[in-house]
Structure formats: structure tokens, C-alpha cells
DOKEBA-940299 format. One line per field, with one value per residue (C-alpha): x, y, z. Coordinates in nm, 4 decimals. Layout:
X [X, ...]
Y [Y, ...]
Z [Z, ...]
***
This chain:
X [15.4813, 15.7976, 16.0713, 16.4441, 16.4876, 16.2308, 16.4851, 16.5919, 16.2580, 16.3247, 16.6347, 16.8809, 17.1384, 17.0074, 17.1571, 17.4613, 17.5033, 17.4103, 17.6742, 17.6057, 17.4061, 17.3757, 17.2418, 16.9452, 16.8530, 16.8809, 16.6297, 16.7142, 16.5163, 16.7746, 16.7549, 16.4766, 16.2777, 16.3016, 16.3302, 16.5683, 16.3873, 16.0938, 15.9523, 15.7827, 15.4775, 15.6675, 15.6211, 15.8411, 15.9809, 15.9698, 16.2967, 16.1150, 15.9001, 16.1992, 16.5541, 16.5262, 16.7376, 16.8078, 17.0602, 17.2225, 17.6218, 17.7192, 18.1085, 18.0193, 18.0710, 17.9189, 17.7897, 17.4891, 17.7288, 17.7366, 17.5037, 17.3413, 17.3821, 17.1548, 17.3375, 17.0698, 17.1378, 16.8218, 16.6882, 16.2758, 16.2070, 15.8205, 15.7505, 15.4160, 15.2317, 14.9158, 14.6287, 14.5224, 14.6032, 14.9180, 15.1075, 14.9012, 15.0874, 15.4653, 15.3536]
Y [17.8051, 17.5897, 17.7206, 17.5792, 17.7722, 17.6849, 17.3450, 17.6441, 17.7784, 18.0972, 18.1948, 18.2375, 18.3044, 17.9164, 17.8112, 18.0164, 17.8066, 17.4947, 17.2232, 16.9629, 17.0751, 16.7470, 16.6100, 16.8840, 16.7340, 16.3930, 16.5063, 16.2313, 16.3064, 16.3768, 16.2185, 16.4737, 16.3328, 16.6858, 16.6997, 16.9486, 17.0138, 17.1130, 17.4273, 17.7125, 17.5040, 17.2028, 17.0079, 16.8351, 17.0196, 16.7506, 16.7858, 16.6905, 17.0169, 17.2069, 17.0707, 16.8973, 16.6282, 16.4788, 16.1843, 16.0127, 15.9919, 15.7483, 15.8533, 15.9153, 15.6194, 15.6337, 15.4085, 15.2905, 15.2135, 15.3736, 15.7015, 15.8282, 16.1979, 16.3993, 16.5977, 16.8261, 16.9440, 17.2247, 17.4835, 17.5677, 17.8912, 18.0004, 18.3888, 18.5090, 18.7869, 18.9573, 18.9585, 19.3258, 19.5920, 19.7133, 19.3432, 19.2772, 19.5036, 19.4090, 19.0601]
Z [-9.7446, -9.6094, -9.7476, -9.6383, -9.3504, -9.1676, -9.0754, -8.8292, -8.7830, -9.0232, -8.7799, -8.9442, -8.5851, -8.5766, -8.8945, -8.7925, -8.4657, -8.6391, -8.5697, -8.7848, -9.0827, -9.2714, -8.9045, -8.9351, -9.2739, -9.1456, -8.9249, -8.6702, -8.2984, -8.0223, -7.6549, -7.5589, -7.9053, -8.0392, -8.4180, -8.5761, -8.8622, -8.6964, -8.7804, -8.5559, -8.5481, -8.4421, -8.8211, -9.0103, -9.2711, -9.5752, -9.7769, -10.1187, -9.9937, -10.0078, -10.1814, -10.5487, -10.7029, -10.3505, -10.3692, -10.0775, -10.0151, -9.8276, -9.7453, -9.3926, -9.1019, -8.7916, -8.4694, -8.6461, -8.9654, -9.2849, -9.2600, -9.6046, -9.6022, -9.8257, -10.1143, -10.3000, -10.6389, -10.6564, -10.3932, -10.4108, -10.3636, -10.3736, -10.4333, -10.3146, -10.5168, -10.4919, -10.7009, -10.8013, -11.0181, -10.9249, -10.8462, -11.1821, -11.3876, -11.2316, -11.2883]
***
């Protein structure tokens, strides 16, 4: 299940530590080609997977020229539950 922590591989010291959070989300490969929204298995996480009513701003100018940075107006979240008797009954 990706979930939106796993742009810091389900760390959250990572997201702590995280410079530039709207970079991470860009998810724009740094001079080594690493992503930074890999997650532990090294995969994209998709940010339709995990953020709703995404829109771009585009306020922010850099050396490529005006960057869109992602604004997201919903969070998914994704709860896992068992399937017998007593998960049935708090179901």
C-alpha cells in the first residue's frame, strides 16, 4: 500500500531532515539520478496514488523558469483490516 510517507521511505527522521519538501514531490532526480520520492523498493511513489485534488502553483521562479509546485487539497489514507470473526464484528 503507498501511503505518503513512503516519499521518505516510511522515515519519518527523513521527512524531519527534508530540506525542500515541495522538491520531494517534484520528484526531480538529483546529480547522482536518485529520485526522492523513491520508496524502500526504489519506486516511484505516484502522487495521484497518494495526495487528491492536486493543482499546480506556479509562484515559484527558478533556473529552469517558472517551476509548478504541487499544492494538494486531500490526503489518502488506506486502513487495512482482517477478514475473520473478531475484525468482523469491529468492522
Amino acid at each position: 500500500m503507498t501511503s505518503p510517507l513512503d516519499y521518505w521511505k516510511k522515515n519519518q527522521t527523513l521527512l524531519n531532515q527534508d530540506p525542500d519538501l515541495q522538491k520531494t514531490l517534484l520528484c526531480i532526480a538529483d546529480v547522482n539520478n536518485k529520485l526522492p520520492c523513491a520508496d524502500q523498493n526504489g519506486i516511484p511513489v505516484m502522487q495521484e496514488a497518494v495526495l487528491g485534488g492536486i493543482t499546480c502553483e506556479y509562484n515559484i521562479k527558478g533556473a529552469l523558469g517558472k517551476q509548478c509546485v504541487p499544492s494538494a487539497k486531500a490526503l489518502m489514507v488506506t486502513y487495512l483490516l482482517n477478514n475473520d470473526h473478531f475484525s468482523g464484528e469491529a468492522a
